[in-house]
C-alpha positions, 0 to 999 in steps of 0.5 A: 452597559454590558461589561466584558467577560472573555471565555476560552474553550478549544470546542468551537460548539461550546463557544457558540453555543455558551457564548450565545447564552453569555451575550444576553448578559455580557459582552462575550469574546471568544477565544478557541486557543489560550496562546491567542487569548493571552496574546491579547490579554494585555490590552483588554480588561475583563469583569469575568473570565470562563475557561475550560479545563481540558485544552490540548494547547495548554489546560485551564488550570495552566492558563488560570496561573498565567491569567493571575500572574499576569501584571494586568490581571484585575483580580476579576472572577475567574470560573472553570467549565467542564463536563469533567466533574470528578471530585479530583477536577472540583477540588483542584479548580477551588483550591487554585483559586477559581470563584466557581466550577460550572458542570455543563450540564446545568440549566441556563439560568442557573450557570448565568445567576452564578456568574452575574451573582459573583461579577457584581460581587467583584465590582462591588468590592474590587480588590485592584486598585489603580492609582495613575500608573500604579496597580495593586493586587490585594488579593495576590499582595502584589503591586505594579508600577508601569506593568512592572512588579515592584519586590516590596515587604509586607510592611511596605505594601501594608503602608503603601495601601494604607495612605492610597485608601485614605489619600488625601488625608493625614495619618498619624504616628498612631494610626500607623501603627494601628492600621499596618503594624497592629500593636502598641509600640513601634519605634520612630526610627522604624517607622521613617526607616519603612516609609523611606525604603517604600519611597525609594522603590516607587522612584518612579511613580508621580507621588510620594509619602512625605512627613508634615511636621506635628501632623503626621504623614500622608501621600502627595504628588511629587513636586516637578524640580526647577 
């Protein structure tokens, strides 16, 4: 099965035309206007997202920082295309983030090796995990309850991550400490300290970090009251 990949361009030629070449890889959607493509973007997941840099609407790199900020953003590939290869554009695609900048001019081949190359990468190390209505972002350090950003400290996201990776199982005191912390010697009281405030602003999630005495702590689903 394909998976998705959405491309916006102003340039309904480009659309047809790199969008034909796309579909024999992808399942493509194409969008001329990156106010209709964020419009939608709320209810469709995507594995990869092409964009051009010059739109006369918004342009690919305002688009790129709405897409990355958006609650449901995945952490999927995003590519500029352009024709456009000044060394000033190249520069200012990679250090927002882009995963890769595609000069028009280059062979089909090459423009879909690139692109299948990096969305295999992403799928083979997602770096989005959900858990039921919870969504964290690793690579933006960022996580969501309910499309709902949650302000939490990096302790508290490191914890938070830390008991979904090895949900269901135990961590002690130590591995705690190891794995969040990264040192040798955290105070008891901190600890409890963190995981009651992480517990606190994930009211209203469906599980919780509860303390098994002698064993260690490990997260649960909440226990439905009488």
């Amino acid at each position: 099965m394909k998976t998705n990949l959405a491309y916006i361009d102003d340039s309904q030629g480009n659309l047809e035309c790199i969008g034909l070449i796309l579909e024999s890889e992808f399942q493509v959607k194409l969008f001329n206007d990156p106010l209709l493509f964020l419009s939608e973007y709320t209810s469709t997941s995507y594995s990869a997202i092409l964009v051009d840099i010059h739109m006369p609407v918004m342009d690919g790199f305002d688009l790129y920082e709405r897409i990355i900020e958006a609650p449901h953003y995945n952490g999927c590939p995003i590519f500029f295309i352009s024709s456009d290869d000044t060394d000033e554009t190249r520069i200012r695609s990679f250090s927002l983030g882009a995963v890769d900048f595609l000069n028009r001019q280059i062979s089909t081949t090459e423009m879909l090796t690139r692109i299948t190359s990096k969305v295999a990468f992403f799928q083979k190390h997602k770096n989005v995990i959900e858990f039921g209505n919870l969504k964290v972002n690793l690579t933006l350090l960022k996580c969501y309850l309910d499309e709902e950003e949650l302000k939490l400290t990096f302790i508290e996201f490191k914890l938070m991550t830390h008991f979904i990776k090895t949900f269901p199982a135990i961590s002690s005191k130590e591995d705690l400490v190891d794995k969040v912390w990264g040192n040798g010697f955290v105070l008891d009281a901190t600890i409890y300290t963190h995981i009651f405030n992480l517990n606190v602003k994930l009211g209203f999630w469906d599980h919780e970090v509860i303390t098994e005495r002698n064993k260690g702590m490990r997260l649960a689903k909440k226990v439905a009251s009488a």
